[in-house]
N, C-alpha and C positions, 0 to 999 in steps of 0.2 A: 688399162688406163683409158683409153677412148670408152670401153662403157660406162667407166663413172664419170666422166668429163660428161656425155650424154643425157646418163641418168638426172647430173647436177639442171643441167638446162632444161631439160622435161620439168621438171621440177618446179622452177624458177618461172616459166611459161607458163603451168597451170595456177599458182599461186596469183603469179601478174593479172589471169584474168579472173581468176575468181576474187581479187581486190575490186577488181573494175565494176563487178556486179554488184557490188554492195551496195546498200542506199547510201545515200550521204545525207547526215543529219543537220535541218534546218538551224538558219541561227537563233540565239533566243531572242525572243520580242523586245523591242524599247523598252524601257519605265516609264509607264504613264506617270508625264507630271505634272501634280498638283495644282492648280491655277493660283496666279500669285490676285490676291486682290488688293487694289489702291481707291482709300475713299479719298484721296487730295483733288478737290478739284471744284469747277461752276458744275450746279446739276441745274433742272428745270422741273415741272411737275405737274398732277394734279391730286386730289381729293378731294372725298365724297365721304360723309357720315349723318349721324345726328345729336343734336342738341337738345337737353333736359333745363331750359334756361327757368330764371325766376325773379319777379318782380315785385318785391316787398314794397307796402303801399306805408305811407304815412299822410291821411286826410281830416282835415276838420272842415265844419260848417262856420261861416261865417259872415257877421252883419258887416258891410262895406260901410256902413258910412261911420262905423268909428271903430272897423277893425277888431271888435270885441268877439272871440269865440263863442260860438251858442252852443257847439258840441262836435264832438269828436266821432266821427260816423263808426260803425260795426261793420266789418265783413272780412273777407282774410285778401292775400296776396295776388297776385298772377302768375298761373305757371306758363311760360314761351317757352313751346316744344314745338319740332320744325329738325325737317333738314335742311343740312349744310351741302354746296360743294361747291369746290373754287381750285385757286392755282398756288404753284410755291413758287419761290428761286432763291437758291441760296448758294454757301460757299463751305468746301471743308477743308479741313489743315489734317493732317497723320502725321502722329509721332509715335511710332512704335504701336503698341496697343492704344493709346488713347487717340479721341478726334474728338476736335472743339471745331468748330462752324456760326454762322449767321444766316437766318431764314427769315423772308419775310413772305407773308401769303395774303389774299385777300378772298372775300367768301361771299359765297351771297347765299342769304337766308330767309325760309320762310316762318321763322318763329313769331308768334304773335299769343295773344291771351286779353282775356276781360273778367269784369266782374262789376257787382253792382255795392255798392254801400249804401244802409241807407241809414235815415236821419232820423233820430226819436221825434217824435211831432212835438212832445214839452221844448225838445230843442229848437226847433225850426217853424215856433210858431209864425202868423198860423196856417200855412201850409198844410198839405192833407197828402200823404203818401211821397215824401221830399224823398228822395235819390239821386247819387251822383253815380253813371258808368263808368268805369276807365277801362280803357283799350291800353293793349302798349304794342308795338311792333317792330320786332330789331329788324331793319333793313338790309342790312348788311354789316360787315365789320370787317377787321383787319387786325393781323402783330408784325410786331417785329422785338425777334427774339434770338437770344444766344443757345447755342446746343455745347453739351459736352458731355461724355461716355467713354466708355471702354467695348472693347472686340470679343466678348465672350467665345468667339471664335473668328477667325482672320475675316468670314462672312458676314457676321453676325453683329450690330452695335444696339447696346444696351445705353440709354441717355437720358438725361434731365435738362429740361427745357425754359425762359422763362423770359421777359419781358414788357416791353409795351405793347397796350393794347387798344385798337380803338372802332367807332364805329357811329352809325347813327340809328336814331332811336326816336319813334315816331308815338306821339302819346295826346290821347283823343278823352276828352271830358264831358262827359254831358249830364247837365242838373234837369234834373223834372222837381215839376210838384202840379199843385193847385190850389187856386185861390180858394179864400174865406169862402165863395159862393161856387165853387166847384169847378171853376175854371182853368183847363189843364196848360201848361205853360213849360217848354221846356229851350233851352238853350246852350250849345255846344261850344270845343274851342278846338282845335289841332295845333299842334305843337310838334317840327321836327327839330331835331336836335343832334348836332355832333358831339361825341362825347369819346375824353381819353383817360383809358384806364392801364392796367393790367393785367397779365396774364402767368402763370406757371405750371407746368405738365411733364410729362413725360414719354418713353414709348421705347418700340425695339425696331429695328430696319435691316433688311437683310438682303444681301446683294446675292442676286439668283442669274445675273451674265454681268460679261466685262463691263457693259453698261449702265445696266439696270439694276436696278432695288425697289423692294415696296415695304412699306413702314405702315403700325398703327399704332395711335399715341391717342392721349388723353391732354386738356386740355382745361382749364378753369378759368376763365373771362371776370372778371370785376371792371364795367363802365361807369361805376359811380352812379351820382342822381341826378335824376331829371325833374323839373320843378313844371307845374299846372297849377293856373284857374279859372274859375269862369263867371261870371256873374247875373242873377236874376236883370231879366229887364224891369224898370221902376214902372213900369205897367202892370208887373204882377201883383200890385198892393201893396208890397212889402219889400224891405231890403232883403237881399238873403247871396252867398256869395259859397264857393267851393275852394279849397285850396288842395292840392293834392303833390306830393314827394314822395316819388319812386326811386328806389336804387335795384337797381338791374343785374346779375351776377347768369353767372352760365357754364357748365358743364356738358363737353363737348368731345365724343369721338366717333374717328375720321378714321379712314385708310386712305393711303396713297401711294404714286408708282413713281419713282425719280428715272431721268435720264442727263447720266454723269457724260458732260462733254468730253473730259479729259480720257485718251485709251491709254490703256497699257502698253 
């Protein structure tokens, strides 16, 4: 009896330690989780792109002193092409997948453009090589516009964009010719001008930290027209006058980086 009582704790001894050597298996790792993203809130900004803009001309020549068109000059439009860059600050609302918002931005640009028209000489007798220039130069501009989209992924918003649009717009005239006996005569006019239009575009914005996003969108500007003219001085012999009606439109994209106040 004492040797199995013995035998039993022998036993029980070597079992005990050879448990103790065992490794012990680590626990398993957390679940990495998912980052939750919230577009509610004030963000801030910038952007930088460029602009395909264009300036359709509608010009005639004409006798000032009883307003009677002598002709309607030949030559085509303006294209203002230029970059863009400036700032944003707007707001978003989330509800489930969709977000509606308000943005407003303002830009400064270098698009500008010219061309020359010129004037059949039967038109603008008697004048010898009659021409009118026109410059246009968008200075700058500005919207202010509503967003709404969906989250093609909790990261990800997909949007349509669309509002007021406005800006100023700087438009430069200048008539040449010369006289019956060859004498060359030219006279200019400038014209700036604030003008409000609209706007409608679209784009994708994708939030890359709890913060931050960068977006690129397109954008399509309509400022309406802007009206010129200019008049020969009665020095030059003869009456002789320029009128010119541009309307201005623009095709614009940009990328940009927002920084959303509100954290998670």
């Amino acid at each position: 009896m004492r040797v199995l009582l013995g035998s039993i704790a022998a036993v029980a001894m070597i079992t005990s330690a050879t448990a103790a050597d065992l490794p012990v298996k680590a626990p398993p790792p957390a679940p990495v989780m998912a980052p939750v993203w919230n577009w509610s809130g004030f963000y801030i900004g910038v952007n930088g792109g460029y602009s395909w803009g264009r300036s359709s001309r509608d010009l005639n020549f004409f006798n000032p002193l009883n307003g009677v068109t002598l002709t309607t000059g030949t030559g085509g439009g303006r294209d203002l092409n230029g970059g863009v860059f400036g700032g944003q600050l707007g707001y978003n609302w989330q509800t489930g997948n969709w977000v509606v918002g308000i943005e407003t931005d303002a830009q400064w640009t270098g698009q500008k453009g010219s061309t020359t028209v010129v004037c059949p000489v039967a038109g603008c007798f008697p004048g010898r090589g009659t021409a009118a220039t026109l410059s246009d130069e968008l200075e700058w501009f500005g919207t202010f516009r509503g967003r709404g989209g969906v989250l093609v992924t909790p990261s990800v918003l997909l949007y349509a964009t669309g509002g007021l649009a406005y800006g100023s717009l700087q438009t430069d005239l200048a008539l040449s010719t010369s006289t019956a006996t060859g004498i060359p005569v030219t006279i200019g006019a400038t014209r700036s001008t604030d003008k409000v239009g609209w706007t409608i575009g679209g784009g994708i914005e994708t939030m890359f930290a709890s913060n931050w996003s960068a977006k690129i969108e397109y954008l399509y500007v309509d400022l309406g027209s802007v009206s010129n003219s200019v008049l020969l001085p009665t020095a030059a012999g003869f009456p002789l006058g320029a009128n010119v009606t541009s309307r201005v439109t623009d095709s614009i994209i940009r990328g940009g980086i927002n920084y959303k106040f509100s954290t998670y």
